[in-house]
KEMI-788939 format. One record per atom (N, C-alpha, C, CB): atom name; residue in three letters; x, y, z; residue number from 1. Coordinates in pm, whole numbers, plus 50000, padded with zeros to 5 digits. Glycine has a CB too. Example, Ala and Ser with C-alpha at 12.3 -4.5 7.8 and 13.67 -1.06 7.14 Angstrom:
2
REC_N_ALA_51319_49431_50780_1
REC_CA_ALA_51230_49550_50780_1
REC_C_ALA_51320_49670_50780_1
REC_CB_ALA_51131_49553_50905_1
REC_N_SER_51285_49775_50708_2
REC_CA_SER_51367_49894_50714_2
REC_C_SER_51290_50003_50787_2
REC_CB_SER_51408_49940_50572_2
END
This chain:
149
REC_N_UNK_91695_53025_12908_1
REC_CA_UNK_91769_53038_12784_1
REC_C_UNK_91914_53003_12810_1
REC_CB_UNK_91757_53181_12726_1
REC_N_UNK_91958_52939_12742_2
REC_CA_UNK_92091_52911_12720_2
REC_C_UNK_92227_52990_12624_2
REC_CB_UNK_92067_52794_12677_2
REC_N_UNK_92302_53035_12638_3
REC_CA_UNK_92367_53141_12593_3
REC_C_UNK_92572_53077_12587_3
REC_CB_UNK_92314_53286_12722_3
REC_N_UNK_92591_53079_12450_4
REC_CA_UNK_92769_53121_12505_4
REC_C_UNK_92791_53237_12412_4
REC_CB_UNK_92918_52980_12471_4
REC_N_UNK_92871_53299_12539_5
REC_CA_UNK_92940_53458_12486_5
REC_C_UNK_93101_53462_12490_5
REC_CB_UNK_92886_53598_12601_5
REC_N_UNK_93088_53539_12327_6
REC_CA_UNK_93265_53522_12319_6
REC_C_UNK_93304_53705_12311_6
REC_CB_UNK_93334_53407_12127_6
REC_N_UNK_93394_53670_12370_7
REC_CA_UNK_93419_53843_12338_7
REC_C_UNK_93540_53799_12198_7
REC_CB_UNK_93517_53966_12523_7
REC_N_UNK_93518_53907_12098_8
REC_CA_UNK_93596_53961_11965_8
REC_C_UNK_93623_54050_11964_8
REC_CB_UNK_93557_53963_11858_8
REC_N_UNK_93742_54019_11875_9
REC_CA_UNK_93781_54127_11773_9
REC_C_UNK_93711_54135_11679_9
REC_CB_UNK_93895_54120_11721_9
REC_N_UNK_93641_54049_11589_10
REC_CA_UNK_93618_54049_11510_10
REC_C_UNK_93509_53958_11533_10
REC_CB_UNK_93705_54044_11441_10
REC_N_UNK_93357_53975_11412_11
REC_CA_UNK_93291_53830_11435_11
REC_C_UNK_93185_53908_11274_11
REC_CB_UNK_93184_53783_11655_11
REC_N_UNK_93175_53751_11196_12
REC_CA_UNK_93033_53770_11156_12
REC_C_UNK_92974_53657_11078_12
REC_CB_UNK_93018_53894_11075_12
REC_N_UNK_92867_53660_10990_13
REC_CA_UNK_92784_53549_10994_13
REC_C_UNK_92759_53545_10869_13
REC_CB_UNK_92670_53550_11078_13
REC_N_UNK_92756_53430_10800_14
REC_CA_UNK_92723_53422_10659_14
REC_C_UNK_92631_53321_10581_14
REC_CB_UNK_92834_53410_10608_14
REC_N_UNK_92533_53411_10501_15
REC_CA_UNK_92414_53275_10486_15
REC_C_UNK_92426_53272_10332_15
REC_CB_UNK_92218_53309_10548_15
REC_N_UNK_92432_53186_10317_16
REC_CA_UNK_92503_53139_10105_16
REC_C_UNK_92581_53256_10118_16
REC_CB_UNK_92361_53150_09908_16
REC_N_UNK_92691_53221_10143_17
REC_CA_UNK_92827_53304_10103_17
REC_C_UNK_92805_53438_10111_17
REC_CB_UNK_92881_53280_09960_17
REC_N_UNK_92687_53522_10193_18
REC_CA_UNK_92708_53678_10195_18
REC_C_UNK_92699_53681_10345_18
REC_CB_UNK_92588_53783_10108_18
REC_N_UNK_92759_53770_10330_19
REC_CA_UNK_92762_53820_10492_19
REC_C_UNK_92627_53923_10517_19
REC_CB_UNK_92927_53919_10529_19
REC_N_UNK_92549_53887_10639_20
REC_CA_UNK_92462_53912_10705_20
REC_C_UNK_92446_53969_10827_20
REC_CB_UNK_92425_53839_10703_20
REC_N_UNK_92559_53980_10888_21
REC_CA_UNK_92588_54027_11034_21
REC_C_UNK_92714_54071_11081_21
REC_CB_UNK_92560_53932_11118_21
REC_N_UNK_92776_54139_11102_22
REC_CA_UNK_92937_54182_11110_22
REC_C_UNK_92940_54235_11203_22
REC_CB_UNK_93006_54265_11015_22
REC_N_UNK_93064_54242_11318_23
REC_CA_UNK_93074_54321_11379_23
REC_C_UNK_93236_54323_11413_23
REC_CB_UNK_92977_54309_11471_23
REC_N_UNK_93285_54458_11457_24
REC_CA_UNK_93426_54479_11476_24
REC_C_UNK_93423_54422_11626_24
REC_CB_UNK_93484_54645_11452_24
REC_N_UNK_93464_54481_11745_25
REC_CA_UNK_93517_54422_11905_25
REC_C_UNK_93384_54457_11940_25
REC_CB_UNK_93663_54503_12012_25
REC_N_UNK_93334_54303_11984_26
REC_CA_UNK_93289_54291_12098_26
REC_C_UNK_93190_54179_12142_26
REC_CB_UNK_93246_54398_12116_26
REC_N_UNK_93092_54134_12161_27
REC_CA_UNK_93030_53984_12164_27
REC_C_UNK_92971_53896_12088_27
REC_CB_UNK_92958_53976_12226_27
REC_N_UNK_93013_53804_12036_28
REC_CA_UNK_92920_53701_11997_28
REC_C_UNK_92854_53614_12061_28
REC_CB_UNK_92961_53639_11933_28
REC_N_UNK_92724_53615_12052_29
REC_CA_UNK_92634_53568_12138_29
REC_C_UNK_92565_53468_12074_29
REC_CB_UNK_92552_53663_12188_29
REC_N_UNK_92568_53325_12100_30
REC_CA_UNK_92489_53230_12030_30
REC_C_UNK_92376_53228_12140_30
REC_CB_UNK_92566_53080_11991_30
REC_N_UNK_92292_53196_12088_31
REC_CA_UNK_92133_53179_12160_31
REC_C_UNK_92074_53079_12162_31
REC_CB_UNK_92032_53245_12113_31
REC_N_UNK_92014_53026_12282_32
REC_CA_UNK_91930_52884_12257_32
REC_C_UNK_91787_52938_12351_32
REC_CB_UNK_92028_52707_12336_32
REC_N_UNK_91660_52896_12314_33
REC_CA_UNK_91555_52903_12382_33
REC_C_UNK_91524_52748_12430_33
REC_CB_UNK_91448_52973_12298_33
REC_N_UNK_91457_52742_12545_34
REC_CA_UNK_91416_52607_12612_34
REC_C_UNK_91311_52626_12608_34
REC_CB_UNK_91455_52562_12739_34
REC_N_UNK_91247_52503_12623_35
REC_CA_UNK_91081_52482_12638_35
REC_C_UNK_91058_52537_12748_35
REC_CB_UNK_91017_52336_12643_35
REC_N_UNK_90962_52584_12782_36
REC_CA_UNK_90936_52681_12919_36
REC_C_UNK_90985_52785_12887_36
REC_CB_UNK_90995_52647_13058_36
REC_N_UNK_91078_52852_12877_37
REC_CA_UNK_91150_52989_12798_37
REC_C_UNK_91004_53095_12780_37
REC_CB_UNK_91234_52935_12601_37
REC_N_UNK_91052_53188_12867_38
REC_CA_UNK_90909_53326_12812_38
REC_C_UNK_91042_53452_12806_38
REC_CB_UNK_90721_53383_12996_38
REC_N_UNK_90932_53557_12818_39
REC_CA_UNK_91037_53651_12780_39
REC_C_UNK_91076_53707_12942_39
REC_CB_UNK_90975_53783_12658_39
REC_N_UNK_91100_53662_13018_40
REC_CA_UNK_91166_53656_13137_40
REC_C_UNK_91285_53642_13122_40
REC_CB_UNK_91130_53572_13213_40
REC_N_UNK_91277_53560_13090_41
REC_CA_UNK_91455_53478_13077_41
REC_C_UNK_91515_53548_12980_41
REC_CB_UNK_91472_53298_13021_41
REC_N_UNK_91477_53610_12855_42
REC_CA_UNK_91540_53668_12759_42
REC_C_UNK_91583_53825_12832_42
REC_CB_UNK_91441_53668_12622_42
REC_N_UNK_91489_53874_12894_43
REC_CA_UNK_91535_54024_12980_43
REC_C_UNK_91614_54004_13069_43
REC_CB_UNK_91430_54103_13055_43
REC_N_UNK_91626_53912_13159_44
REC_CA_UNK_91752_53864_13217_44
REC_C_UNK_91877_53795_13178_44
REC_CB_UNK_91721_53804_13286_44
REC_N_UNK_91850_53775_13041_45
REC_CA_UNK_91990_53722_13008_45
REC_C_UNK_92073_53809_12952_45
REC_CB_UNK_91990_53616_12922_45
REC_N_UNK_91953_53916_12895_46
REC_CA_UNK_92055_54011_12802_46
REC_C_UNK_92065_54122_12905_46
REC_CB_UNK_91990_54072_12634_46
REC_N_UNK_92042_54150_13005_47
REC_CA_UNK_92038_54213_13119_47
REC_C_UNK_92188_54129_13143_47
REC_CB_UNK_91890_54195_13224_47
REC_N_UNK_92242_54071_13175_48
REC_CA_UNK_92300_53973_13211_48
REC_C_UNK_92454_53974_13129_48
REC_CB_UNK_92204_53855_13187_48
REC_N_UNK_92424_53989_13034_49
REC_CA_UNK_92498_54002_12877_49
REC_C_UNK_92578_54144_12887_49
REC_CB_UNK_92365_54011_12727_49
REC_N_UNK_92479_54233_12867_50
REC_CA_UNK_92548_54368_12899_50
REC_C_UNK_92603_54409_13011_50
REC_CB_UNK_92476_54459_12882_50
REC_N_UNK_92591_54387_13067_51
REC_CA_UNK_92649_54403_13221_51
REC_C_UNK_92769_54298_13247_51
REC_CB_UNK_92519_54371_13342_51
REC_N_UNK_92786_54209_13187_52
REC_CA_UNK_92945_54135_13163_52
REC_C_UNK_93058_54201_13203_52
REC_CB_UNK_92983_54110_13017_52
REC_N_UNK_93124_54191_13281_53
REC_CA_UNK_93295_54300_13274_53
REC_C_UNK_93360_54193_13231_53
REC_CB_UNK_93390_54381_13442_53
REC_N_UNK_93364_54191_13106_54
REC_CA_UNK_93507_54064_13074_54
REC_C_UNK_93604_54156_12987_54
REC_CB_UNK_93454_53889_12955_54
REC_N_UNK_93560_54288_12993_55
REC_CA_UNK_93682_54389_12884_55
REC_C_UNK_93758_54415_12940_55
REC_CB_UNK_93661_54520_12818_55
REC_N_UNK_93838_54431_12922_56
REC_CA_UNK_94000_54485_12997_56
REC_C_UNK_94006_54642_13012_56
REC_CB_UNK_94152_54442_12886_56
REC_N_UNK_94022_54683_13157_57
REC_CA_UNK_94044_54840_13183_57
REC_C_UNK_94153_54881_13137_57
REC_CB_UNK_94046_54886_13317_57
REC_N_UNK_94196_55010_13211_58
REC_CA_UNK_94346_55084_13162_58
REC_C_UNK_94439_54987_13234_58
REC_CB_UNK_94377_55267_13219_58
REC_N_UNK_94389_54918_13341_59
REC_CA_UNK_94555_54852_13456_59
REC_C_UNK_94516_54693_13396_59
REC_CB_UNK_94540_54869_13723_59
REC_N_UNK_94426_54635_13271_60
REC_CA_UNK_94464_54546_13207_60
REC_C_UNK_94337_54414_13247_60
REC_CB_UNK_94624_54527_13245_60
REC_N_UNK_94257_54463_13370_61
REC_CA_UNK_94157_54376_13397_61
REC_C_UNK_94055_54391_13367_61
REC_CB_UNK_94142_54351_13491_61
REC_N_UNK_93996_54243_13348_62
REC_CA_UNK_93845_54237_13282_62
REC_C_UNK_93788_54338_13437_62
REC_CB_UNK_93757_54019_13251_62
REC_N_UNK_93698_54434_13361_63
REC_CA_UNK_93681_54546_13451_63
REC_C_UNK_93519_54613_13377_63
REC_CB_UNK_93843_54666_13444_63
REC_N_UNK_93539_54566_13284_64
REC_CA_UNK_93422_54668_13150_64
REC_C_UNK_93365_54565_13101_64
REC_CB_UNK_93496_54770_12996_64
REC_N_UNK_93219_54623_13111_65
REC_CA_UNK_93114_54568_13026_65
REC_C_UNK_93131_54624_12830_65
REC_CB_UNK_92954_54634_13113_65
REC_N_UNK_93015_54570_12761_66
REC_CA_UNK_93002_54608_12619_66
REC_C_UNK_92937_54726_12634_66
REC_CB_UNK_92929_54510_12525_66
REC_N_UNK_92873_54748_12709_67
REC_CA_UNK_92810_54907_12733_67
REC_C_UNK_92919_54987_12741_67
REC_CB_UNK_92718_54935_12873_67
REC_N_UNK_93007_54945_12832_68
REC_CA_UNK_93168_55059_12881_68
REC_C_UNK_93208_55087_12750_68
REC_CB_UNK_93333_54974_12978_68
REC_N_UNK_93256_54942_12666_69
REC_CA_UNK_93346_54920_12540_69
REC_C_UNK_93232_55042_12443_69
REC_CB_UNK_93357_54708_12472_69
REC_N_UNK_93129_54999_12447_70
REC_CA_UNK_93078_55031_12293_70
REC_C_UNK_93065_54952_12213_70
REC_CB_UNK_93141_55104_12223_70
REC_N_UNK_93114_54841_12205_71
REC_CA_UNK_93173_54748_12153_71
REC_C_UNK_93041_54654_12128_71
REC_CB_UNK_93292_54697_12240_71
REC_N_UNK_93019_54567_11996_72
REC_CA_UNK_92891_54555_11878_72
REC_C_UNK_92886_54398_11977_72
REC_CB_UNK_92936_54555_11640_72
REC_N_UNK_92694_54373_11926_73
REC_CA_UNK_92660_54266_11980_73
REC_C_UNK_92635_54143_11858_73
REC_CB_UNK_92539_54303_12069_73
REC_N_UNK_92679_54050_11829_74
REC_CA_UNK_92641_53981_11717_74
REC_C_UNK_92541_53828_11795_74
REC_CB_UNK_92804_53941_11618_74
REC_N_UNK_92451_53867_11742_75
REC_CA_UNK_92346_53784_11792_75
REC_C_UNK_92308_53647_11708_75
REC_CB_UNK_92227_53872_11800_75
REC_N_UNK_92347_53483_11725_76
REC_CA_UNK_92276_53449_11620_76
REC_C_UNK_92224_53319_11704_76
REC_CB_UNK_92359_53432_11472_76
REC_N_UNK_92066_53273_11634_77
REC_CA_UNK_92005_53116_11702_77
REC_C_UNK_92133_53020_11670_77
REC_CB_UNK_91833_53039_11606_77
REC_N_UNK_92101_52908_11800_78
REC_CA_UNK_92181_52807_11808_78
REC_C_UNK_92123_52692_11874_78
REC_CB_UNK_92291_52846_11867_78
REC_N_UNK_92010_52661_11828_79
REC_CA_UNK_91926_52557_11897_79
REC_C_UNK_91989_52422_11963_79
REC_CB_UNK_91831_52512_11795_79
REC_N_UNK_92128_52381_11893_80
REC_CA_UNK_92197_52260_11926_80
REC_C_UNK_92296_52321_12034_80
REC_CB_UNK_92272_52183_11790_80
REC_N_UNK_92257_52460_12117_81
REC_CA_UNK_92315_52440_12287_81
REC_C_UNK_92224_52370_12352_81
REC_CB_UNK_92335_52577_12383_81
REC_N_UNK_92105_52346_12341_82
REC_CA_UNK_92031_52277_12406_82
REC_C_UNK_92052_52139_12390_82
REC_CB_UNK_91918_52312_12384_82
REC_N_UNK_92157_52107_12320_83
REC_CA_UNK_92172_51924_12349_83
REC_C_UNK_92208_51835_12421_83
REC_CB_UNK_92222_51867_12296_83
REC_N_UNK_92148_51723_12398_84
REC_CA_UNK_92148_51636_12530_84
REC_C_UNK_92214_51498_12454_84
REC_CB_UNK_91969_51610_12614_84
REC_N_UNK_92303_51450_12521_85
REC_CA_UNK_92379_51333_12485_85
REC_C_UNK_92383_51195_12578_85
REC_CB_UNK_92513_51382_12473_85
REC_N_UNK_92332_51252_12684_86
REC_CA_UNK_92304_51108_12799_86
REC_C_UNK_92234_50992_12743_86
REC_CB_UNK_92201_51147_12935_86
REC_N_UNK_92187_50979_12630_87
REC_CA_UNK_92097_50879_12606_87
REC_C_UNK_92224_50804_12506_87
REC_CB_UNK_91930_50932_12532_87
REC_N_UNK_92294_50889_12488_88
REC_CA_UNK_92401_50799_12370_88
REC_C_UNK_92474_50912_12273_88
REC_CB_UNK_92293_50676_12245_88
REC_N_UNK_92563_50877_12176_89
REC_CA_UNK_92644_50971_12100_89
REC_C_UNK_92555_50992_12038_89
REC_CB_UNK_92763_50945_12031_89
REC_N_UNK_92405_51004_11967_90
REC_CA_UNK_92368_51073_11905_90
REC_C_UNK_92289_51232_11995_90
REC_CB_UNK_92294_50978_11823_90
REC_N_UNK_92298_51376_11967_91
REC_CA_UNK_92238_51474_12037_91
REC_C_UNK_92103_51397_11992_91
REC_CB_UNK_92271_51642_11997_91
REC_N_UNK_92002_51442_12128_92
REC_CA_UNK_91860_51521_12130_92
REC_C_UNK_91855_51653_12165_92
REC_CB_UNK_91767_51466_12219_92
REC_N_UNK_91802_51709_12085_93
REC_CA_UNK_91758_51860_12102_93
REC_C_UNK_91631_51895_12150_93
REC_CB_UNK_91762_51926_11984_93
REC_N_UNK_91514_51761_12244_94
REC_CA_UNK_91386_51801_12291_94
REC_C_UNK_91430_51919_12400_94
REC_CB_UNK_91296_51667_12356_94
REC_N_UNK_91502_51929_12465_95
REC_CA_UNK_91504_52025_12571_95
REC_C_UNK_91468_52189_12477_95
REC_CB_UNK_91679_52013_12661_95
REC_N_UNK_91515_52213_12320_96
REC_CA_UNK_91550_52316_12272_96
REC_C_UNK_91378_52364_12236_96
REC_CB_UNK_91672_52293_12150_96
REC_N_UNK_91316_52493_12249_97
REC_CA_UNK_91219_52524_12253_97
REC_C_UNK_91146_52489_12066_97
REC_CB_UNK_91236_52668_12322_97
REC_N_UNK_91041_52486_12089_98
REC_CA_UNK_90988_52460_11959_98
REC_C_UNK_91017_52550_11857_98
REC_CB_UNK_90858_52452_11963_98
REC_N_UNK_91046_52534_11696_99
REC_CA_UNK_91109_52644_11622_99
REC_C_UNK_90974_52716_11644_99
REC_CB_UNK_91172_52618_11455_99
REC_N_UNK_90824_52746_11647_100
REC_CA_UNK_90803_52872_11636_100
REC_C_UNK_90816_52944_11774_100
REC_CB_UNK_90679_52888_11574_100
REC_N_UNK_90831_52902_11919_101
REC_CA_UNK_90826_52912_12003_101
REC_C_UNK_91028_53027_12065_101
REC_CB_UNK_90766_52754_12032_101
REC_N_UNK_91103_52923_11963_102
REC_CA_UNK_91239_52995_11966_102
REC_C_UNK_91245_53121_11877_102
REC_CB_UNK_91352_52898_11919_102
REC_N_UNK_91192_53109_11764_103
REC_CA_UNK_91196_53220_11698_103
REC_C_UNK_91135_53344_11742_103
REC_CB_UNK_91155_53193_11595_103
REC_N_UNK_91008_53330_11786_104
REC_CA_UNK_90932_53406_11879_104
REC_C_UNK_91040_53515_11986_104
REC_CB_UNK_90842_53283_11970_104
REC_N_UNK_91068_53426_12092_105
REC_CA_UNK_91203_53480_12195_105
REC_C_UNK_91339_53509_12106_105
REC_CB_UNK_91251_53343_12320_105
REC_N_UNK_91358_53483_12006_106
REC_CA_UNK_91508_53541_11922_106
REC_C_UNK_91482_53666_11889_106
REC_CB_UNK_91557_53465_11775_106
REC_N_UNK_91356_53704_11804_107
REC_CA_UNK_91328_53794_11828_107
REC_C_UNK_91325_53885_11883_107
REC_CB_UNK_91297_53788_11825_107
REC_N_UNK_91228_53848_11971_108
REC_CA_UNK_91172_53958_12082_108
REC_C_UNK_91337_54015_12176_108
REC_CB_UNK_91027_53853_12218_108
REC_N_UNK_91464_53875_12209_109
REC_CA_UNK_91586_53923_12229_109
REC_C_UNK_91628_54046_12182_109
REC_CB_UNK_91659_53845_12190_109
REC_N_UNK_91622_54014_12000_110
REC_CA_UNK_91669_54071_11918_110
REC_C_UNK_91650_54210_11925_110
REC_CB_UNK_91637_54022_11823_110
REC_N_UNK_91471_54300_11963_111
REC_CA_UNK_91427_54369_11954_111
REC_C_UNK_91478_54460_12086_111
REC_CB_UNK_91316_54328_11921_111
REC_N_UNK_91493_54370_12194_112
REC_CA_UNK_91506_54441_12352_112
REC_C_UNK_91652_54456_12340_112
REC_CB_UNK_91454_54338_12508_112
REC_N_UNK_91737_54371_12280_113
REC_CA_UNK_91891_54440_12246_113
REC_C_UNK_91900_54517_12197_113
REC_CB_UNK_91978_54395_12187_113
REC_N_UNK_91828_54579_12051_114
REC_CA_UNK_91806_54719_11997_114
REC_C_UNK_91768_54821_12054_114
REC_CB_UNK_91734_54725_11917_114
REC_N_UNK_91697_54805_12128_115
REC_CA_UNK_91618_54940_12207_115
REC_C_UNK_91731_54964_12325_115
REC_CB_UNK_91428_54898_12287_115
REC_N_UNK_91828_54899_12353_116
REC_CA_UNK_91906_54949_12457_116
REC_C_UNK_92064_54956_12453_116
REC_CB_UNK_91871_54875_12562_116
REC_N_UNK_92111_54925_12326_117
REC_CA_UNK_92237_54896_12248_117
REC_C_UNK_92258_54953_12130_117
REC_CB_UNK_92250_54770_12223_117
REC_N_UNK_92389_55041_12128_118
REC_CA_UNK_92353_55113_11945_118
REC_C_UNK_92349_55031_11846_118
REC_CB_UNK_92464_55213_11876_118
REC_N_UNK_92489_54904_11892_119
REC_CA_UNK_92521_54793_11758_119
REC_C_UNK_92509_54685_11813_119
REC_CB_UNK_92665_54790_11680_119
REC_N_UNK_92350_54643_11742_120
REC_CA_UNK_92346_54472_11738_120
REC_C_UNK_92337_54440_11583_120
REC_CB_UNK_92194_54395_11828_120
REC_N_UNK_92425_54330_11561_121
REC_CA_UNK_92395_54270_11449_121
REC_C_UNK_92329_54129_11468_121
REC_CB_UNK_92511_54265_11374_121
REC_N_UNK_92302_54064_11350_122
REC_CA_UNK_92206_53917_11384_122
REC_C_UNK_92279_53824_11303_122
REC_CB_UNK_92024_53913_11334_122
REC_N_UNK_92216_53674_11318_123
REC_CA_UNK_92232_53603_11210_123
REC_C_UNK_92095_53561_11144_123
REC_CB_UNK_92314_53493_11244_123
REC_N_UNK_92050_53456_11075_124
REC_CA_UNK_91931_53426_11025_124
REC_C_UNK_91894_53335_11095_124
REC_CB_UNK_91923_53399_10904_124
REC_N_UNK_91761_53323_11189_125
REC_CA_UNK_91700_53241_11274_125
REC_C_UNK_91673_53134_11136_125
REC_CB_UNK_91559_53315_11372_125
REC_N_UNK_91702_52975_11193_126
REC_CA_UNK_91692_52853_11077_126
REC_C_UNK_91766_52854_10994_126
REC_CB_UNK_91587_52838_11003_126
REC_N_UNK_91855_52924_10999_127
REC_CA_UNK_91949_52950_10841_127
REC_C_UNK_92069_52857_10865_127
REC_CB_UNK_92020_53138_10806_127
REC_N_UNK_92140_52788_10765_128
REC_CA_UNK_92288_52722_10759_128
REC_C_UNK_92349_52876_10768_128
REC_CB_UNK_92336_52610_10595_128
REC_N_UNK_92360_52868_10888_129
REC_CA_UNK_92492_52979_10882_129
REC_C_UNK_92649_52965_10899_129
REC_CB_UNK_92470_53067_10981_129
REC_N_UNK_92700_53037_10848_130
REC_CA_UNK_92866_53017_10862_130
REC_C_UNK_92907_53159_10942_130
REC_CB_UNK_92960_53003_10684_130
REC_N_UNK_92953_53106_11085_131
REC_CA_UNK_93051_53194_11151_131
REC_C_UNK_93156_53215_11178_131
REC_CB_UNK_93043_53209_11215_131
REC_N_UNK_93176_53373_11151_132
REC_CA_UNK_93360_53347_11185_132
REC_C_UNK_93382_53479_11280_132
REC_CB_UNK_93493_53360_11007_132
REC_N_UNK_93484_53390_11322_133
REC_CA_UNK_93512_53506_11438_133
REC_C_UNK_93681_53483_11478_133
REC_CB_UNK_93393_53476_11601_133
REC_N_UNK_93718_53567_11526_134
REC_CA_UNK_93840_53545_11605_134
REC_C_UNK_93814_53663_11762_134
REC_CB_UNK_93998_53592_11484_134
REC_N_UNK_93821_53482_11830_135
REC_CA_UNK_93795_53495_11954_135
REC_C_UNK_93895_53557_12040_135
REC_CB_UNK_93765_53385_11994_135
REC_N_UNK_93902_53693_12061_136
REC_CA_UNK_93992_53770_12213_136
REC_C_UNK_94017_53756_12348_136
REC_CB_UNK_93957_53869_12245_136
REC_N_UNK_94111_53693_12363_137
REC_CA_UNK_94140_53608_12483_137
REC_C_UNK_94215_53458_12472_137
REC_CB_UNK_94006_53585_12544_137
REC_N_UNK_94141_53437_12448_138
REC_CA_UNK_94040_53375_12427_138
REC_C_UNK_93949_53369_12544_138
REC_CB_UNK_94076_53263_12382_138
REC_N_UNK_93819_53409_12574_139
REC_CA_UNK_93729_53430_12632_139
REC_C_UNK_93570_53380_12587_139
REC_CB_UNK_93752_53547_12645_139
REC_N_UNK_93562_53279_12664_140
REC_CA_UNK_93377_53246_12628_140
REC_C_UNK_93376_53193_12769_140
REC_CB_UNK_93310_53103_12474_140
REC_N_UNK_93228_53240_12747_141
REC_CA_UNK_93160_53212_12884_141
REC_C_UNK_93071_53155_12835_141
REC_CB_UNK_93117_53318_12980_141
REC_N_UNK_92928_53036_12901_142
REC_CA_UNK_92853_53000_12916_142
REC_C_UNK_92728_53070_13024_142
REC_CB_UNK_92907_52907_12922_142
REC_N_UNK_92637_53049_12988_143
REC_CA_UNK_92533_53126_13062_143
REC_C_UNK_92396_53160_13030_143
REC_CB_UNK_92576_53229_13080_143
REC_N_UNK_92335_53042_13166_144
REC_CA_UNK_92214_52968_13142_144
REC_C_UNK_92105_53031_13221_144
REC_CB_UNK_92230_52822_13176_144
REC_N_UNK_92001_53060_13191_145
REC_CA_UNK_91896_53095_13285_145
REC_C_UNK_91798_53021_13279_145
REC_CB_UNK_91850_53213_13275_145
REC_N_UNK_91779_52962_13332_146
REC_CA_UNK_91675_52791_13319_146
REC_C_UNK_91519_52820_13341_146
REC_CB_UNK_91721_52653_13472_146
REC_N_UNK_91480_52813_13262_147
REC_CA_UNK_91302_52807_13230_147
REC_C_UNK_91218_52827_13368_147
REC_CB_UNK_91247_52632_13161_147
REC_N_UNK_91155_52925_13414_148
REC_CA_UNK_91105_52943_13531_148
REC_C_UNK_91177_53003_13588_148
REC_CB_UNK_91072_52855_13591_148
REC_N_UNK_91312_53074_13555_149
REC_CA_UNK_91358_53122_13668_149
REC_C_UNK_91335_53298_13691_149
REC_CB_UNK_91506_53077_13666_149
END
């Protein structure tokens, strides 16, 4: 699975002009599933996710995870991290797992972030979504766990 995480102040998601997902400080997490992708990779990424120290302690260093913070998870699909441009300026997205195959693992993400996190919010798997956020730090990370691993 393929992943970029932003830490916020602020973040949320909007499908025809309503908001669907909100959260005050703490990650936005776009999501991509790959072909090969099982739920391996999804327990290790969000394993992976929470355990982040990119929050700032009392002496000012990224020191704290979102578990430390408390601080809300905003979860939404992003199938076009999986793109590939080597063939030319137009993306291919074959690397990105099949939509029922991604939705499947967004899910099941979705579900294993709940059971171990008080605040996850989502966006709409397939949906034109509109996100907004203002990014703290500015801080994003990338972070890939590659099919089979």
């Amino acid at each position: 699975m393929i992943s970029v995480i932003q830490r916020v102040s602020q973040a949320q998601v909007r499908v025809g002009g309503e908001v669907i997902g909100e959260i005050g400080a703490g990650l936005l997490v776009l999501l991509c599933a790959e072909r090969g992708d099982a739920q391996a990779q999804a327990d290790k990424l969000l394993a992976k996710i929470l355990k982040l120290r990119i929050f700032s302690d009392d002496a000012g260093k990224m020191n704290r995870s979102v578990q430390d913070t408390g601080g809300g998870l905003l979860l939404v699909s992003q199938f076009t991290l999986a793109a590939d441009v080597s063939g030319g300026n137009r993306p291919s997205f074959t690397g990105a797992a099949l939509p029922e195959d991604g939705r499947h693992l967004y899910d099941y993400f979705v579900a294993q972030a709940r059971s171990v996190h008080p605040k996850v919010e989502t966006g709409q798997f397939a949906a034109d979504m509109q996100v907004h956020l203002v990014n703290d730090g500015p801080v994003t990370i990338p972070l890939h766990i590659p099919p089979y691993a």
